[in-house]
C-alpha positions in Angstrom: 0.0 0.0 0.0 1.3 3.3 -0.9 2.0 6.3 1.5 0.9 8.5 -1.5 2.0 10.0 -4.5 4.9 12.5 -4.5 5.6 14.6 -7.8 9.3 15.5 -7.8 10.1 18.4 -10.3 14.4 19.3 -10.8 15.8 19.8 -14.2 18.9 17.7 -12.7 18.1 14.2 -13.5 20.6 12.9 -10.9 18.8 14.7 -8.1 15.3 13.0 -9.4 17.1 9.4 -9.7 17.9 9.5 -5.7 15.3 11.5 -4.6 12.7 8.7 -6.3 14.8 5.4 -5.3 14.9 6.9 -1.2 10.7 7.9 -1.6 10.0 4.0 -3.3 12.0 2.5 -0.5 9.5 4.3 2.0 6.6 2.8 0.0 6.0 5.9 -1.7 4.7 6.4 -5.5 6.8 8.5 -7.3 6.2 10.9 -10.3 8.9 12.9 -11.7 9.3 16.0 -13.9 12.1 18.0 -15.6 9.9 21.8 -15.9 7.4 23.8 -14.5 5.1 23.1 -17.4 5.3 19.4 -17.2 4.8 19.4 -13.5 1.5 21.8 -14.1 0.6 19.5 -16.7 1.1 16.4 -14.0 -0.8 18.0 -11.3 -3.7 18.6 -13.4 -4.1 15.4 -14.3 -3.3 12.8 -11.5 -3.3 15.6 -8.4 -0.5 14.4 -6.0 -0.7 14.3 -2.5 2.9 16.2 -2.4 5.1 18.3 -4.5 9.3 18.5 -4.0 9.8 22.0 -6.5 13.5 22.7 -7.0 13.5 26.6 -7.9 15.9 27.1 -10.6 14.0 25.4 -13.6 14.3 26.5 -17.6 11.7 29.0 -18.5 9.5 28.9 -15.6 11.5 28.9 -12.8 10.2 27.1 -9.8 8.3 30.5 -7.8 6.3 30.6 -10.9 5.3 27.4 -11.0 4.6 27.3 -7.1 2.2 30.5 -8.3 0.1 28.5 -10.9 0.4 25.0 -8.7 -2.2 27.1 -6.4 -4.3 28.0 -8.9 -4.9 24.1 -9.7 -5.2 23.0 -6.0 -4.4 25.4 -2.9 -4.4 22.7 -0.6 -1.6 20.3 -1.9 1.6 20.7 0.2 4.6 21.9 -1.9 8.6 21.8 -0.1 10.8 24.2 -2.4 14.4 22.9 -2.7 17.1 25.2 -4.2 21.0 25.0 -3.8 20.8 29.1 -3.9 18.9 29.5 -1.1 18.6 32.9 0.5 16.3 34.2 2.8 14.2 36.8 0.4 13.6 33.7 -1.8 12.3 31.4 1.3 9.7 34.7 2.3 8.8 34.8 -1.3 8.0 31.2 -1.4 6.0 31.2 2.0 3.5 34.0 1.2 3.1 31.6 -2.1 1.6 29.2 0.1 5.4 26.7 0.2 5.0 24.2 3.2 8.9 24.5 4.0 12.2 25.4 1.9 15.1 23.0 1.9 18.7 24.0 0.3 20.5 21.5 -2.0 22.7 19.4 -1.1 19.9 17.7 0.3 19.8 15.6 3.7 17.5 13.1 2.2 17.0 11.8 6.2 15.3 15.5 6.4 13.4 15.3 2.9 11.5 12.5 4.5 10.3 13.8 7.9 9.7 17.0 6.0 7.6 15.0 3.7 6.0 12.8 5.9 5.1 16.1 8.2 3.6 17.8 5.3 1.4 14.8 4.9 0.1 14.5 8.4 -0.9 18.4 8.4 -2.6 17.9 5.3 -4.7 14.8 6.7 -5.5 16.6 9.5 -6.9 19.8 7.6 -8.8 17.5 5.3 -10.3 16.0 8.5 -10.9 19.6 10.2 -12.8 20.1 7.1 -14.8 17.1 7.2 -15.5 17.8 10.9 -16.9 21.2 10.1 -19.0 20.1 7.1 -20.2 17.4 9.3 -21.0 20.0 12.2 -23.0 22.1 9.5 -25.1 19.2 9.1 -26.1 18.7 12.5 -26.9 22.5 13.0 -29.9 22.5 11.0 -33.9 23.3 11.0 -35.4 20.3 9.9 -39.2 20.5 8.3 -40.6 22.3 5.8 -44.1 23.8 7.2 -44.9 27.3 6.7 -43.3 28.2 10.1 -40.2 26.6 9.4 -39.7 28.5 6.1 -40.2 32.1 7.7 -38.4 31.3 10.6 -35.1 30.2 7.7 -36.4 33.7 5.6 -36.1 35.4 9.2 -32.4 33.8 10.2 -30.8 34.6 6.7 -31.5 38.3 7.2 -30.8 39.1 10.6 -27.4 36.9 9.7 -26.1 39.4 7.6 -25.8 42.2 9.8 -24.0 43.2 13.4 -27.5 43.4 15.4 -28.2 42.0 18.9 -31.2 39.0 18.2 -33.0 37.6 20.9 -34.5 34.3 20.6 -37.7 33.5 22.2 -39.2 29.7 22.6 -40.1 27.3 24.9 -37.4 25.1 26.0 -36.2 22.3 23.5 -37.5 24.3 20.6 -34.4 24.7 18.9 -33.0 28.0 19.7 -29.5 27.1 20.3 -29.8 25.8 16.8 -31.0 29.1 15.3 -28.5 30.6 16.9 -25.5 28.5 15.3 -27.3 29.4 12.6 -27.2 32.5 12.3 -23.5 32.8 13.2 -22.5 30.0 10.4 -24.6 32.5 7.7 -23.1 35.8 9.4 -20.0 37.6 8.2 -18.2 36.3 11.4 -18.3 32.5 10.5 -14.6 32.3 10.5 -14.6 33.8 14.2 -15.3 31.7 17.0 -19.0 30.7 18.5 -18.4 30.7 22.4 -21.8 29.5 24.3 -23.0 30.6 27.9 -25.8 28.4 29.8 -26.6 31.7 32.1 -29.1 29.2 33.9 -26.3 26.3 34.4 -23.5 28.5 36.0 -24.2 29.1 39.8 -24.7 33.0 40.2 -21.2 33.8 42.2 -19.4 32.5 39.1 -21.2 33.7 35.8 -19.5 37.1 36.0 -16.2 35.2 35.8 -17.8 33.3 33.7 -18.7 35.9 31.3 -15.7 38.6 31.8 -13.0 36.2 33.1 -10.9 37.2 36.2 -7.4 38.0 37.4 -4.9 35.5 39.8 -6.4 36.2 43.2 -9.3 37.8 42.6 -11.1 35.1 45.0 -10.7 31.8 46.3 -9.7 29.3 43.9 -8.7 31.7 41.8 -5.3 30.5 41.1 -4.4 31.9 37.5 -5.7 34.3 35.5 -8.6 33.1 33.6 -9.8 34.6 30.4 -14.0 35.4 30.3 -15.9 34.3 27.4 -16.8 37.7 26.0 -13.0 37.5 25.2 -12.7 34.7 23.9 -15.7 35.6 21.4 -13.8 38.7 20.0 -14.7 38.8 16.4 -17.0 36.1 16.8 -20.6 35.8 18.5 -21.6 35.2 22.0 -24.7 33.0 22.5 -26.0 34.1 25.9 -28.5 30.8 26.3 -31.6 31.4 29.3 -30.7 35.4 29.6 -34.0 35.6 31.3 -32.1 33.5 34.4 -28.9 36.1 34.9 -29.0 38.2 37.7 -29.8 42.1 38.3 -25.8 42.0 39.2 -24.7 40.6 36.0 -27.4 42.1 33.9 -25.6 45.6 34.5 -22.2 44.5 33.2 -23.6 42.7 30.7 -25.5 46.4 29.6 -21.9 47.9 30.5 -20.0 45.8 27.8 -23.1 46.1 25.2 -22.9 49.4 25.6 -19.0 50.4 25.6 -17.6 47.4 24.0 -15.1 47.2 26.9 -15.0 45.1 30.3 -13.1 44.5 32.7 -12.1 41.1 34.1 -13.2 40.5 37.9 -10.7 41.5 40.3 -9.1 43.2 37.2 -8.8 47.0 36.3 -7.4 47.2 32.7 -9.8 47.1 30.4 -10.4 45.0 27.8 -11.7 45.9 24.2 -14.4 43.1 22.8 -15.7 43.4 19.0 -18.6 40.7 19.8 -22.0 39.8 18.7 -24.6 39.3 20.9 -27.4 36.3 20.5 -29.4 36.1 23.9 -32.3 33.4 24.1 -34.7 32.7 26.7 -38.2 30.6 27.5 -39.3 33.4 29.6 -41.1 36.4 29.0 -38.9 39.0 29.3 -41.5 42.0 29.0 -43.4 40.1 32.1 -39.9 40.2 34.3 -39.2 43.7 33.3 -42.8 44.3 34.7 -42.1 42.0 37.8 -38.5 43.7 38.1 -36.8 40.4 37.4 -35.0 41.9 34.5 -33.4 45.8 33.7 -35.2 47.2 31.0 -32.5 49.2 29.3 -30.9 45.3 28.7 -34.2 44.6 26.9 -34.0 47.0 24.8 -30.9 46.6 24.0 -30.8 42.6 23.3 -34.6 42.8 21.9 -33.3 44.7 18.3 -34.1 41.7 16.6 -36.6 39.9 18.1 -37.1 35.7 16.3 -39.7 33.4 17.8 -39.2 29.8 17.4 -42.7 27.8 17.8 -43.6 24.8 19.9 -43.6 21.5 18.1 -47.0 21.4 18.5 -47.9 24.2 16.4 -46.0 22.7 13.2 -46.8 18.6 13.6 -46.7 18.5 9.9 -42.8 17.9 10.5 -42.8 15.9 12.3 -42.7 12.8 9.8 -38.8 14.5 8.8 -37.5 15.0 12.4 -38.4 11.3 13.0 -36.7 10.1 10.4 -33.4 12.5 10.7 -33.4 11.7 14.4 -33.6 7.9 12.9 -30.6 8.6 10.7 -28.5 10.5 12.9 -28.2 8.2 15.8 -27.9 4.9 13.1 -24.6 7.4 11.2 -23.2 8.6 15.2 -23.5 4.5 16.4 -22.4 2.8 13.0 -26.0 0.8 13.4 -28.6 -0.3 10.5 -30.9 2.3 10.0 -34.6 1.3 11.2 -37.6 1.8 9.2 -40.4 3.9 11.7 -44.0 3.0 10.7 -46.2 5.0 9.9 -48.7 3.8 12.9 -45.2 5.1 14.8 -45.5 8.8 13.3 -49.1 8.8 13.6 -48.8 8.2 17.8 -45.8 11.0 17.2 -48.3 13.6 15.3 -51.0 12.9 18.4 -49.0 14.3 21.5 -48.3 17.9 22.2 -44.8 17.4 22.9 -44.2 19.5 26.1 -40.6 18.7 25.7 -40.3 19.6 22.0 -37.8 18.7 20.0 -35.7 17.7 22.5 -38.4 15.4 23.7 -38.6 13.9 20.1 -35.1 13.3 19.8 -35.1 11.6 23.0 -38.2 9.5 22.2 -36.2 8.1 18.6 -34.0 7.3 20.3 -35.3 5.3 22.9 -36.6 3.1 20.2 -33.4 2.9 18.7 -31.9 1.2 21.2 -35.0 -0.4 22.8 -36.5 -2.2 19.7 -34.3 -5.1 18.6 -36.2 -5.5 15.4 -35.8 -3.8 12.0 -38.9 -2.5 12.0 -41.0 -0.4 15.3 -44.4 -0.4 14.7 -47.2 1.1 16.9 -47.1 -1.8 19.0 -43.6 -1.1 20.3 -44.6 2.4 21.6 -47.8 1.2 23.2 -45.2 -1.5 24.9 -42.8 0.4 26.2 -45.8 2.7 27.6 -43.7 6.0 26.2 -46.6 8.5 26.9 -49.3 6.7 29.0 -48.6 8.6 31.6 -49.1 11.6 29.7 -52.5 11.1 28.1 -55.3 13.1 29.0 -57.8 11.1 31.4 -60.6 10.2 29.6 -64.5 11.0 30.5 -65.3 7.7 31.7 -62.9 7.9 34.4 -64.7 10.8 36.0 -67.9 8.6 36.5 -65.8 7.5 39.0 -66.3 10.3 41.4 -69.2 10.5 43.7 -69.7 13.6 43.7 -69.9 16.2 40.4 -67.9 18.6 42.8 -65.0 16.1 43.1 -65.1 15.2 39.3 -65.2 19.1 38.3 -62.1 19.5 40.3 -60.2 16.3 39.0 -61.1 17.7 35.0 -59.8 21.3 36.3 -57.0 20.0 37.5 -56.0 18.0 34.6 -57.1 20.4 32.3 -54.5 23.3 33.4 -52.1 20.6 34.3 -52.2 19.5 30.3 -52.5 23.4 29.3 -49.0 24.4 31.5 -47.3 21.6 30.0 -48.5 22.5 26.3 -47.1 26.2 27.8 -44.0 25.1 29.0 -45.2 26.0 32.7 -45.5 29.6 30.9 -48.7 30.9 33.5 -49.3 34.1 31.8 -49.5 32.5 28.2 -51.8 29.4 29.9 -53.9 32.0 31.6 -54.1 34.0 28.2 -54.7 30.5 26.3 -57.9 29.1 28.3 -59.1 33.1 28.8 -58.7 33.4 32.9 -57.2 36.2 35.1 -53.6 35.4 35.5 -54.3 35.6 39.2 -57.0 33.2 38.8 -55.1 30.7 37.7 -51.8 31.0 40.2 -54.8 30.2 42.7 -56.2 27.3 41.2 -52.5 25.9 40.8 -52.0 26.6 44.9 -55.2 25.1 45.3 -54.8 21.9 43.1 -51.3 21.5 44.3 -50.2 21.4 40.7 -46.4 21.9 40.4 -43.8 21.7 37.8 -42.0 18.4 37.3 -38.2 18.4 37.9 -36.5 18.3 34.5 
């Protein structure tokens, strides 16, 4: 098996005699060439995986070639040799894009672990590459309802400027998703994508979280730690559940929104940040800027472009796709056999609301994935492995049940609002708005029922 194909291109055919027997001893295959022209004419058509370009060549000397070689492929790894080396030639080779210059007479121990380090770089950048294409891939909406197709319309113009968004949704709707998004479309693609869980980070830590801090600063704090606003610089910040940060952190957040600059804690240079701001949150905002949960001036200043992501529920029509790219993605990430879903399976899937969301959905495929040992999962297996049975809404019969229509009133009620705060995502302002009650109402009821929100 060869280690791959090196082009070797001197006008001396005594240099291209040794240089090809020491490469075919290492298992290498070996193409050679006397010119610049014949070597263009060589990479064109069988594309090597490595070029060895002597510089002083007849009519088009070796910098030259080197100059057109890019044009045909930028990404194959070229070593200049010359026995006239100098340094102005080596620069003028590098900003061409040369992977290393070697003067004549040649250690030929050196050509090779110049060769073979030429070829591991370039490996890994084809794999960087892959990994990124791959990455793409997973970052995207799936379904193609009305709702999905604005909310893609919505995301490729707010991508191509420098504004603040805000992304609202119910939890496990996607909006970390929306957010890559938006970044990958955005002139600052090639910057980095740095991602803050403001509801994960225990309070005492997100501002060091978020601006970094200095060696002492506090306890534990035994180096100096850069924040992730710095980090970002040139890139985009995701601030994820900005509804959960506190009225601490809110005003340096506003601080380095406002003045580009922060400082890190226990710190007092400060610290210039050319960063993009994407904030999402399941709350609403405009109700904690009422309740004084959250500044105002912040609001503003995140809510320039406001994108709403829908519940699952409101767009079941996908749901057929995100089964079956769930399906596919967890059968490509194990190295399994695909499954084929039924369409009893999608069905089931199209009747529940999906509190959880996406998230939920993905969790559910995958359940069967590994549950279901046959090929095929039918309706049967669901109903089996009792995945939303304890979900379902109680039926009427079951209220006959009750003696007493007070006690049977009560048990509907309290079902009822229990289905309608899931559907919400425990939301009691847009549940209250939903089944048309006083929001006050309703927080009694709740307290009355003893209905609370099930840990996640």
């Amino acid at each position: 098996m060869s280690n791959g194909t090196v082009l070797i291109v001197d006008d001396e055919a005594g240099i291209r005699e040794s240089l090809s027997g020491i490469f075919e001893d290492e298992k290498y295959t070996v193409i050679t060439a006397p010119t610049g022209e014949d070597a263009l004419e060589i990479a064109r058509e069988q594309m090597p995986d490595i070029i060895l370009l002597d510089v002083w060549l007849p009519e088009m000397d070796g910098i030259e070639t080197l100059s057109k070689l890019r044009e045909i492929d930028n990404d194959i790894p070229v070593i200049i040799i010359s026995g006239h080396g100098n340094i102005e030639l080596a620069v003028k080779a590098t900003k061409l894009g040369a992977y290393d210059f070697l003067e004549k007479p040649l250690s030929l121990e050196k050509v090779l672990i110049v060769t073979k380090r030429a070829l591991e770089l370039k490996k890994l950048e084809e794999e960087n590459r892959t990994l990124k294409a791959d990455l793409k891939k997973k970052w995207r909406l799936i379904g193609d309802s009305a709702k999905m197709q604005a909310l893609r319309q919505q995301i490729a113009m707010a991508a191509q400027s420098n504004s603040r968004v805000l992304l609202l949704g119910e939890s496990g709707t996607g909006k970390e998703i929306a957010a890559r998004i938006l970044h990958e479309k955005s002139l600052r693609a090639d910057g980095p994508f740095v991602e803050v869980n403001c509801a994960a980070i225990p309070q005492e830590l997100i501002e060091s979280e978020l601006f970094g801090h200095e060696k002492g600063a506090f306890t534990g704090a035994t180096e100096r730690k850069s924040g992730k606003f710095e980090l970002a610089d040139k890139g985009t910040i995701f601030l994820d559940e900005i509804g959960d940060m506190t009225l601490q952190t809110q005003a340096k957040v506003l601080r380095a929104i406002e003045t580009q600059v922060f400082q890190r804690v226990g710190g007092n240079k400060n610290i210039k940040g050319d960063v993009r701001i994407i904030a999402a949150t399941n709350k609403d905002l405009a109700e904690e800027v009422r309740d004084g949960n959250f500044r105002e001036d912040l609001y503003f200043r995140l809510n320039v472009i406001p994108i709403s992501i829908v519940p699952l529920r409101e767009r079941k029509e996908d749901i057929p796709q995100l089964i079956q790219h769930f399906a596919e993605m967890f059968s490509y990430e194990n190295g399994v056999k695909p499954k084929e879903i039924t369409s009893g399976v999608v069905s089931i899937f199209q009747d529940y609301t999906w509190p959880g969301n996406i998230r939920e959905l993905r969790n559910a495929v995958e359940r069967l994935m590994i549950m279901i040992p046959s090929n095929t999962i039918d309706r049967a297996d669901v109903e089996a492995l009792g995945m939303f049975a304890s979900r379902q809404s109680t039926s009427a019969n079951d209220y006959f049940a009750y003696k007493t229509l007070k006690d049977a009133r009560d048990a509907f009620e309290k079902n009822f609002i229990t289905r309608k705060l899931e559907e919400n995502n425990w939301n009691v302002s847009k549940t209250a708005e939903d089944i048309t009650i006083e929001r006050s109402n309703l927080h009694k009821k709740i307290k009355a029922y003893g209905i609370t929100e099930p840990q996640r």
